[in-house]
C-alpha positions as a Markdown table, in Angstrom:
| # | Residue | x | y | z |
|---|---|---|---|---|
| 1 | Unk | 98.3 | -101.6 | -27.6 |
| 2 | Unk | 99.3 | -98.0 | -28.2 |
| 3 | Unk | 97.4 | -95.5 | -25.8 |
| 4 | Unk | 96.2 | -93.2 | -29.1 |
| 5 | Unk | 94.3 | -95.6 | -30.4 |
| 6 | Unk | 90.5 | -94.3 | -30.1 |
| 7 | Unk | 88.1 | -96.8 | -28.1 |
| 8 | Unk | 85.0 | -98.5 | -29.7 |
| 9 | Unk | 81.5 | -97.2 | -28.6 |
| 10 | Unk | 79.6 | -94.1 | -29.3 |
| 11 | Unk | 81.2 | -92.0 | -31.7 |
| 12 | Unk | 81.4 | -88.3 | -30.2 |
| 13 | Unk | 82.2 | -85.1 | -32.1 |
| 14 | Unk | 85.5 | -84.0 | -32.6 |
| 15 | Unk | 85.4 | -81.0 | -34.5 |
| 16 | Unk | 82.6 | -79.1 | -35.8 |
| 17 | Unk | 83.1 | -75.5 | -37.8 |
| 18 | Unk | 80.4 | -73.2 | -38.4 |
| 19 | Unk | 80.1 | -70.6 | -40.3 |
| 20 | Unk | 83.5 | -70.4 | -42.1 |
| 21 | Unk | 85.1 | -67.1 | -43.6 |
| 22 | Unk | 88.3 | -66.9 | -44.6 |
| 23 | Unk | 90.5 | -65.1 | -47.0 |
| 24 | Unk | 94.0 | -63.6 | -47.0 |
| 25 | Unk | 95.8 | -60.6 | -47.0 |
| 26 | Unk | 95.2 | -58.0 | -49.8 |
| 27 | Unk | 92.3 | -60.4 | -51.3 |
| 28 | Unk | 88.5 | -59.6 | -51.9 |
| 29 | Unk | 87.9 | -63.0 | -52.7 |
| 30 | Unk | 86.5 | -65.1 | -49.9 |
| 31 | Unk | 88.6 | -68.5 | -49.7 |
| 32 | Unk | 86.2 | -70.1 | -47.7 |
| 33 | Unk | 82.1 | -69.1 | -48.0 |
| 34 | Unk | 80.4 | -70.2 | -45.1 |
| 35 | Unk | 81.5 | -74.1 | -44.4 |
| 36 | Unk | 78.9 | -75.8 | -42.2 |
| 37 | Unk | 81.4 | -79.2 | -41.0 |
| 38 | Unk | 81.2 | -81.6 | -38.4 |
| 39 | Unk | 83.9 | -84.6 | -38.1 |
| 40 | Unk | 83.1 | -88.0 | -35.9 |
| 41 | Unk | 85.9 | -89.8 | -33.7 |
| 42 | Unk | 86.8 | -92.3 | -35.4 |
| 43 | Unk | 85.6 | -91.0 | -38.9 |
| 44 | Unk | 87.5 | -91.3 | -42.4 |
| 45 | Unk | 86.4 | -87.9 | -44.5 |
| 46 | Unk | 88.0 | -87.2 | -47.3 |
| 47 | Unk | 87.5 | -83.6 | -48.7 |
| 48 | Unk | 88.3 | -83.1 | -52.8 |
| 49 | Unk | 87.9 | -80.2 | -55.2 |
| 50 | Unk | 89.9 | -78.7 | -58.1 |
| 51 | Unk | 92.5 | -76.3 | -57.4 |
| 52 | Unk | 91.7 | -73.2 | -55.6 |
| 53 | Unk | 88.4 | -74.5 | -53.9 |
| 54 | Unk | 89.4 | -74.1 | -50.5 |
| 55 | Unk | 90.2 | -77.4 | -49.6 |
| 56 | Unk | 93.7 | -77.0 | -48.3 |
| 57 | Unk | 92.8 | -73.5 | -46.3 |
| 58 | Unk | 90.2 | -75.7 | -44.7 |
| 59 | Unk | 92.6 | -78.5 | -43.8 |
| 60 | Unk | 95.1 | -75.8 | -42.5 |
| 61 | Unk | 92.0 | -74.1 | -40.2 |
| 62 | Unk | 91.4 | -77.9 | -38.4 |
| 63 | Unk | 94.4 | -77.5 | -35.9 |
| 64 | Unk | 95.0 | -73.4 | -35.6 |
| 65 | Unk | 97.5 | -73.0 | -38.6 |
| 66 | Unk | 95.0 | -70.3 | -40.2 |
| 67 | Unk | 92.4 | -68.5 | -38.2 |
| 68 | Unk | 88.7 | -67.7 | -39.4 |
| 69 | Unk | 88.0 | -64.2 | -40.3 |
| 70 | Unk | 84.5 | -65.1 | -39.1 |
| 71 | Unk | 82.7 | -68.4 | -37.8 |
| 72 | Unk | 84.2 | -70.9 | -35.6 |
| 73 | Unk | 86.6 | -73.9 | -35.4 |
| 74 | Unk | 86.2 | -76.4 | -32.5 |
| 75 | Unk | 88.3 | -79.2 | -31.6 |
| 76 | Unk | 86.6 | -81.2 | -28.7 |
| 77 | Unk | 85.8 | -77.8 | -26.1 |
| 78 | Unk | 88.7 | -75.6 | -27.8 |
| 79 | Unk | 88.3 | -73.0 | -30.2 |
| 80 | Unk | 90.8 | -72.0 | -32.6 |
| 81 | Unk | 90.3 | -68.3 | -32.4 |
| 82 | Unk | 91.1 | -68.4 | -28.6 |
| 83 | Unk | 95.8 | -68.4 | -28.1 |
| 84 | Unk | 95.5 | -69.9 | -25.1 |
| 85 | Unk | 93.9 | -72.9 | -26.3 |
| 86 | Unk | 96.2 | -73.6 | -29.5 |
| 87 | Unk | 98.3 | -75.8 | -27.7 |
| 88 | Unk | 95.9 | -78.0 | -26.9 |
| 89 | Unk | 94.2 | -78.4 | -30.0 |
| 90 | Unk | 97.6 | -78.9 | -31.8 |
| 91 | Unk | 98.3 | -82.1 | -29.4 |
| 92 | Unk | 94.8 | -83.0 | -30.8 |
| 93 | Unk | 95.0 | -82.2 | -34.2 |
| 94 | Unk | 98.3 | -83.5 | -36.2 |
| 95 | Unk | 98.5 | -82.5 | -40.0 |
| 96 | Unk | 101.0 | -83.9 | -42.4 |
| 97 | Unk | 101.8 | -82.1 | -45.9 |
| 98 | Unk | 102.6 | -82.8 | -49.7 |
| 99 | Unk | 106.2 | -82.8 | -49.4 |
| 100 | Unk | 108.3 | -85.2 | -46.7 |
| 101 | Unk | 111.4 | -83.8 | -47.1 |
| 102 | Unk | 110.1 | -80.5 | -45.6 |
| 103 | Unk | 108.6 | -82.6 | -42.8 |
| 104 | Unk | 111.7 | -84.3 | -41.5 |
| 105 | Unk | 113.8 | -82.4 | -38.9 |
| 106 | Unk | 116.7 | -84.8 | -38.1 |
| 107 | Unk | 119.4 | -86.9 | -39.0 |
| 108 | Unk | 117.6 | -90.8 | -37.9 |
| 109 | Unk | 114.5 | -91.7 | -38.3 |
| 110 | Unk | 113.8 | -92.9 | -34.6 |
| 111 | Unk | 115.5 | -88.8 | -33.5 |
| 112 | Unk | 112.7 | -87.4 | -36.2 |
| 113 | Unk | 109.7 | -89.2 | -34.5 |
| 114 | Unk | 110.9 | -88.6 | -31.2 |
| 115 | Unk | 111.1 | -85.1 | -31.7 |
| 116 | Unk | 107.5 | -84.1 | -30.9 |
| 117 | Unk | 107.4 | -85.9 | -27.7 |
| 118 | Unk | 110.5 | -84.5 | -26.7 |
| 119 | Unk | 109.3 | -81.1 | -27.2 |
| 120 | Unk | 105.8 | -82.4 | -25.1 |
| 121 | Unk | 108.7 | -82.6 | -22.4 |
| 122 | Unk | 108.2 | -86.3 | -21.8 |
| 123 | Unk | 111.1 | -88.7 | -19.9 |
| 124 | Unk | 113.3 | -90.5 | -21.9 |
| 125 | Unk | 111.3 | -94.0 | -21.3 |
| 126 | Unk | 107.9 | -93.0 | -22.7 |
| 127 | Unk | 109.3 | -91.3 | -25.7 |
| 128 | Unk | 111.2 | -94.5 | -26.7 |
| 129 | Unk | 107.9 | -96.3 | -26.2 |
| 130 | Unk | 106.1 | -93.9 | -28.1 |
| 131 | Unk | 108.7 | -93.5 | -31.1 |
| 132 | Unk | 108.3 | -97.7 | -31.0 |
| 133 | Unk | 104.5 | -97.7 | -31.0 |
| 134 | Unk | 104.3 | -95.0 | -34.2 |
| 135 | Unk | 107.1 | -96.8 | -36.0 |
| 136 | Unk | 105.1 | -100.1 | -35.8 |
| 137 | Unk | 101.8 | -98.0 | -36.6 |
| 138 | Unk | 103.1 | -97.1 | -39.7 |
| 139 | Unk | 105.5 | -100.2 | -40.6 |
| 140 | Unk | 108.6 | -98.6 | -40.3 |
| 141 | Unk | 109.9 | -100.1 | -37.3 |
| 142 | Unk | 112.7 | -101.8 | -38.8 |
| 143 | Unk | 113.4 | -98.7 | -40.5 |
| 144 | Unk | 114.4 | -96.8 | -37.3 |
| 145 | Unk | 118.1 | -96.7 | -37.5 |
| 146 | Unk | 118.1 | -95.3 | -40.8 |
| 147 | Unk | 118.8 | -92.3 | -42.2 |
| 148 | Unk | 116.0 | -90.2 | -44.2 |
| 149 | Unk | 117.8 | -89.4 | -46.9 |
| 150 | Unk | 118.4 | -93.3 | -47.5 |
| 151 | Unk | 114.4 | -93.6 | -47.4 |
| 152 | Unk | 111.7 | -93.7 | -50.7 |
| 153 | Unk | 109.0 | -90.8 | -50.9 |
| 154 | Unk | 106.4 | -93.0 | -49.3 |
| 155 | Unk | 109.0 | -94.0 | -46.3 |
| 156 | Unk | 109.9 | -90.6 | -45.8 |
| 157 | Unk | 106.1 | -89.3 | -45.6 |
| 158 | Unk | 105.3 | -92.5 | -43.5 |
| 159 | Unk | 108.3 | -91.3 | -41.2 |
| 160 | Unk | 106.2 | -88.0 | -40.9 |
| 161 | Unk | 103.2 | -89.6 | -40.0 |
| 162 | Unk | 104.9 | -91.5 | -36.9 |
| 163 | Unk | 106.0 | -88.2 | -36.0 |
| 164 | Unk | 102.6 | -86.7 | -35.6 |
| 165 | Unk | 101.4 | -90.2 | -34.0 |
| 166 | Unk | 103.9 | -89.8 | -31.5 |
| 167 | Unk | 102.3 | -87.0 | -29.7 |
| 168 | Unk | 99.1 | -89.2 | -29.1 |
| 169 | Unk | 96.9 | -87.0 | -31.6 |
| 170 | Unk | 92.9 | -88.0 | -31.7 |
| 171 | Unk | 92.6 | -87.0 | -35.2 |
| 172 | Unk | 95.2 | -86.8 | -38.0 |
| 173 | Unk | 94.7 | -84.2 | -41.3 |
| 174 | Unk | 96.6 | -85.0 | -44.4 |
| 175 | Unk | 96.7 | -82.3 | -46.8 |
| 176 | Unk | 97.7 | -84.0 | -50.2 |
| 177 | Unk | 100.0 | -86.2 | -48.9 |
| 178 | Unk | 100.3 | -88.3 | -51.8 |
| 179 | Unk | 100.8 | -85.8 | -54.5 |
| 180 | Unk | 104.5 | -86.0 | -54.8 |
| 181 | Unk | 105.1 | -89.9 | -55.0 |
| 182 | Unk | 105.2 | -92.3 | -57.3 |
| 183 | Unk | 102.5 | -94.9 | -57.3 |
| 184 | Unk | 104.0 | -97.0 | -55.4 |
| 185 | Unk | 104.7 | -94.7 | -52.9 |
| 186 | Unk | 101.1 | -93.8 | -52.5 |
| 187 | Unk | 99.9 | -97.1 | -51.9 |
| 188 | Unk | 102.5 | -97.5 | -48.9 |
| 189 | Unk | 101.4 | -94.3 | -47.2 |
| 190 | Unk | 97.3 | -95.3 | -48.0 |
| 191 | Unk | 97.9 | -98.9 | -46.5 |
| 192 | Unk | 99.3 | -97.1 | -43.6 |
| 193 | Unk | 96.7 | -94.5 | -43.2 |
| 194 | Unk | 93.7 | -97.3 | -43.7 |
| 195 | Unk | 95.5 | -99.2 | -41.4 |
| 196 | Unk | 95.4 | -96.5 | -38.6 |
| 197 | Unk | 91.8 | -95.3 | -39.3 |
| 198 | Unk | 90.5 | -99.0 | -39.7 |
| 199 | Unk | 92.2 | -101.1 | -37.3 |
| 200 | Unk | 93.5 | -98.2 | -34.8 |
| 201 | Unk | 90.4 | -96.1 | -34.8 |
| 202 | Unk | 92.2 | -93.3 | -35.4 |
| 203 | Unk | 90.8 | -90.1 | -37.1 |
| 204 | Unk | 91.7 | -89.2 | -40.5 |
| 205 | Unk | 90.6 | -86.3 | -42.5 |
| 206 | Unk | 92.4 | -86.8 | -45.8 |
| 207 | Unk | 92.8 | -84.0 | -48.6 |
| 208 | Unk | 93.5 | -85.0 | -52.3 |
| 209 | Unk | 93.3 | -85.1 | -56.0 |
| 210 | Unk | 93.4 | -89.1 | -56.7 |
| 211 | Unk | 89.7 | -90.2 | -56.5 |
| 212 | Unk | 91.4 | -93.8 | -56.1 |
| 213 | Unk | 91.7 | -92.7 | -52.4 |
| 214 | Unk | 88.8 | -91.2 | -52.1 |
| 215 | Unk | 86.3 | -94.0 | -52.9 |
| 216 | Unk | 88.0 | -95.6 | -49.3 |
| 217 | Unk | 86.3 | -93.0 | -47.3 |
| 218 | Unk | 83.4 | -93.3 | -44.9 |
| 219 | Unk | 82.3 | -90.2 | -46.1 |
| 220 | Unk | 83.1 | -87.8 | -49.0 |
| 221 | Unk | 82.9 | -83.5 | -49.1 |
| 222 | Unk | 83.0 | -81.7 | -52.5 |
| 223 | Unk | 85.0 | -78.2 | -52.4 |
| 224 | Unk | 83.4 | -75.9 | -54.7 |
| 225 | Unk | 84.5 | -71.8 | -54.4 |
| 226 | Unk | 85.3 | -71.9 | -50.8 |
| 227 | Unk | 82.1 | -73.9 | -49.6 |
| 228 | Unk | 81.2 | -77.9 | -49.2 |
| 229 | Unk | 79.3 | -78.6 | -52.7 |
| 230 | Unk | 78.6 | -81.9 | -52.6 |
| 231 | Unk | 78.8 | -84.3 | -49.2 |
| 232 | Unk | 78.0 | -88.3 | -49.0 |
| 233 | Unk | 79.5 | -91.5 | -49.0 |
| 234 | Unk | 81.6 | -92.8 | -51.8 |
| 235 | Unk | 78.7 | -95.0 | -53.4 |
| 236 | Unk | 76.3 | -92.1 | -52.9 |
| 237 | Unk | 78.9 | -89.0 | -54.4 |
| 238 | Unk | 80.4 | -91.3 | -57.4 |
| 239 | Unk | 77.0 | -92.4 | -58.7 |
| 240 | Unk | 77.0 | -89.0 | -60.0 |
| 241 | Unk | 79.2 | -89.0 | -62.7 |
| 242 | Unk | 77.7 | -85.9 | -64.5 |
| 243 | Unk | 77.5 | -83.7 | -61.4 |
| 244 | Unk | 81.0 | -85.0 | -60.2 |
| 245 | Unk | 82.3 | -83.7 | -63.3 |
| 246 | Unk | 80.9 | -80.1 | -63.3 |
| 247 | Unk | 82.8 | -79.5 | -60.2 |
| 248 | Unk | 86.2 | -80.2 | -62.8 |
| 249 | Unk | 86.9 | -83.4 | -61.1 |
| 250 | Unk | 87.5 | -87.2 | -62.2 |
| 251 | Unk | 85.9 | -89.9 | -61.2 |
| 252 | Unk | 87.7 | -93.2 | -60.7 |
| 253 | Unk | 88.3 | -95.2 | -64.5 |
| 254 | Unk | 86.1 | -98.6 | -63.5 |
| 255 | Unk | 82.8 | -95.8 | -62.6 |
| 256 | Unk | 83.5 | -94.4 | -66.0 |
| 257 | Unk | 83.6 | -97.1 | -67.7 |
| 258 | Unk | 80.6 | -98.2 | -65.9 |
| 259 | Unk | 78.8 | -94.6 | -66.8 |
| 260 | Unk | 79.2 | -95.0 | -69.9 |
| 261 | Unk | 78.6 | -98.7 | -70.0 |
| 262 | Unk | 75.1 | -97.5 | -68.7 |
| 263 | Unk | 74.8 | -94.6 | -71.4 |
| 264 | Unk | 75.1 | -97.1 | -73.8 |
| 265 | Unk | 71.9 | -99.2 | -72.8 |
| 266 | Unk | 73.5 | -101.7 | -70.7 |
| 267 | Unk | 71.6 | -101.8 | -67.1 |
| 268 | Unk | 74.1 | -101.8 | -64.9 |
| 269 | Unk | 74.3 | -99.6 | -61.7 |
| 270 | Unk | 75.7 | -96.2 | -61.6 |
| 271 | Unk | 77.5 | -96.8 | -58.2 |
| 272 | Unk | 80.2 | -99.1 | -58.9 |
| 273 | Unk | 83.8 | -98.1 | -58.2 |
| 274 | Unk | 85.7 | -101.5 | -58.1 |
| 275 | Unk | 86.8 | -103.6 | -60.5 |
| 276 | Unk | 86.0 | -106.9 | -58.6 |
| 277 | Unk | 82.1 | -105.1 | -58.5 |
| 278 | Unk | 82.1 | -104.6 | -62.6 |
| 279 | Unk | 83.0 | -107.6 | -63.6 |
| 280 | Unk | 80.4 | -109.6 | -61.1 |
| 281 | Unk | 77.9 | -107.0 | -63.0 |
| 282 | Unk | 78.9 | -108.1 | -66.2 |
| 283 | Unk | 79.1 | -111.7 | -65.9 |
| 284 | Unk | 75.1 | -111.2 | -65.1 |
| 285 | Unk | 74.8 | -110.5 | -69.1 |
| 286 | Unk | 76.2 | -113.7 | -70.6 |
């Protein structure tokens, strides 16, 4: 069993931000307004919102990349703001971006995971273990000898996330990860995030636009004009089809349908989100 993987029991806090300002250079315009946030070891939170809402600033303050103009970021006893702690919080706190190409640093994929623990200074044997243990985390073990170039979208950005994994992170941020692939590709990298959340315990705070992965969070944030709008669990958030939609965002097609399924008289409930859920619903009515 890979040493990263979190242990069952009580779930403790692993980062909490208070108070959140943000906004960058030669802007008025706050970015972020005051986010209140709190994330659980062990947690899936996904955070959506239309473009410009702050989302992505947030995901970039979790592990040091930006730094609060006011408020605080806290990774376990760390805080952001402090230098001397950034290097701690980084080994804590992996992030993974839109585009894999821009990720990937060398010529195999095994040398590309194994350069983060390389640059942790680790001996030669427990980086092999380690680039073995993320490779099989993310189902790309037999993929190791290969170059990236040779690789899909979603291998590539699977690739990236055995990188990050590698360094023994607790929680792992994914800003939009998904947005360049194709469908399948985004199914490949989901399976493999679920997998690692669900089955590994690890950590995942997830950023994006496809309400498809949303609905597989624990728990759900709303970005609205730099501050959390909306916050619940996917059956609480997406039985609010109206309120969803003010904030410019979709919902997933089978809780539309089912909106407007309800709209139309049928009695249905407002919180379904799964195909498999619909039709049970609807077979009720022959």
């Amino acid at each position: 069993m890979a040493v990263f993987l979190y242990q069952a029991g009580e779930k403790m806090q692993l980062i909490k931000v208070e108070d959140l300002y943000y906004r960058y250079n030669n802007s008025n315009d706050w970015v972020l307004n005051g986010v209140d946030l709190e994330v659980k070891e062990g947690e899936f939170l996904v955070i959506v919102g239309h473009n410009g809402s702050g989302k992505s600033t947030l995901a970039k303050m979790l592990n040091g990349l930006l730094v609060p103009d006011k408020g605080i970021v806290k990774v376990m006893d760390n805080q952001t703001s402090n230098h001397d702690e950034i290097w701690d919080i980084r080994q804590q706190v992996g992030m993974v971006f839109q585009n894999p190409d821009n990720q990937l640093v060398a010529n195999i994929v095994e040398e590309d995971v194994a350069f983060g623990p390389e640059n942790l200074g680790l001996e030669s044997q427990k980086i092999r273990e380690r680039v073995a243990e993320a490779l099989k985390a993310v189902g790309m073990e037999e993929f190791r000898r290969y170059a990236p170039h040779n690789l899909s979208g979603g291998q590539k950005q699977r690739v990236a996330i055995a990188g990050i994994l590698a360094m023994h992170p607790k929680c792992l941020v994914l800003d939009e990860p998904t947005a360049m692939l194709d469908p399948v590709g985004r199914d490949s990298v989901m399976s493999a995030v679920q997998r690692l959340n669900k089955e590994l315990g690890m950590t995942v705070i997830h950023i994006t636009h496809f309400m498809t992965e949303a609905i597989k969070a624990d728990r759900i944030i709303v970005m609205d004009q730099g501050k959390i709008a909306l916050e619940g669990t996917p059956e609480e958030l997406f039985s609010q089809v109206d309120r969803i939609k003010r904030y410019h965002l979709d919902v997933p097609q089978v809780t539309e349908l089912a909106f407007q399924l309800q709209k139309e008289g049928l009695d249905i409930p407002s919180d379904i989100f799964n195909v498999d859920r619909l039709v049970e619903e609807l077979c009720c009515f022959k």
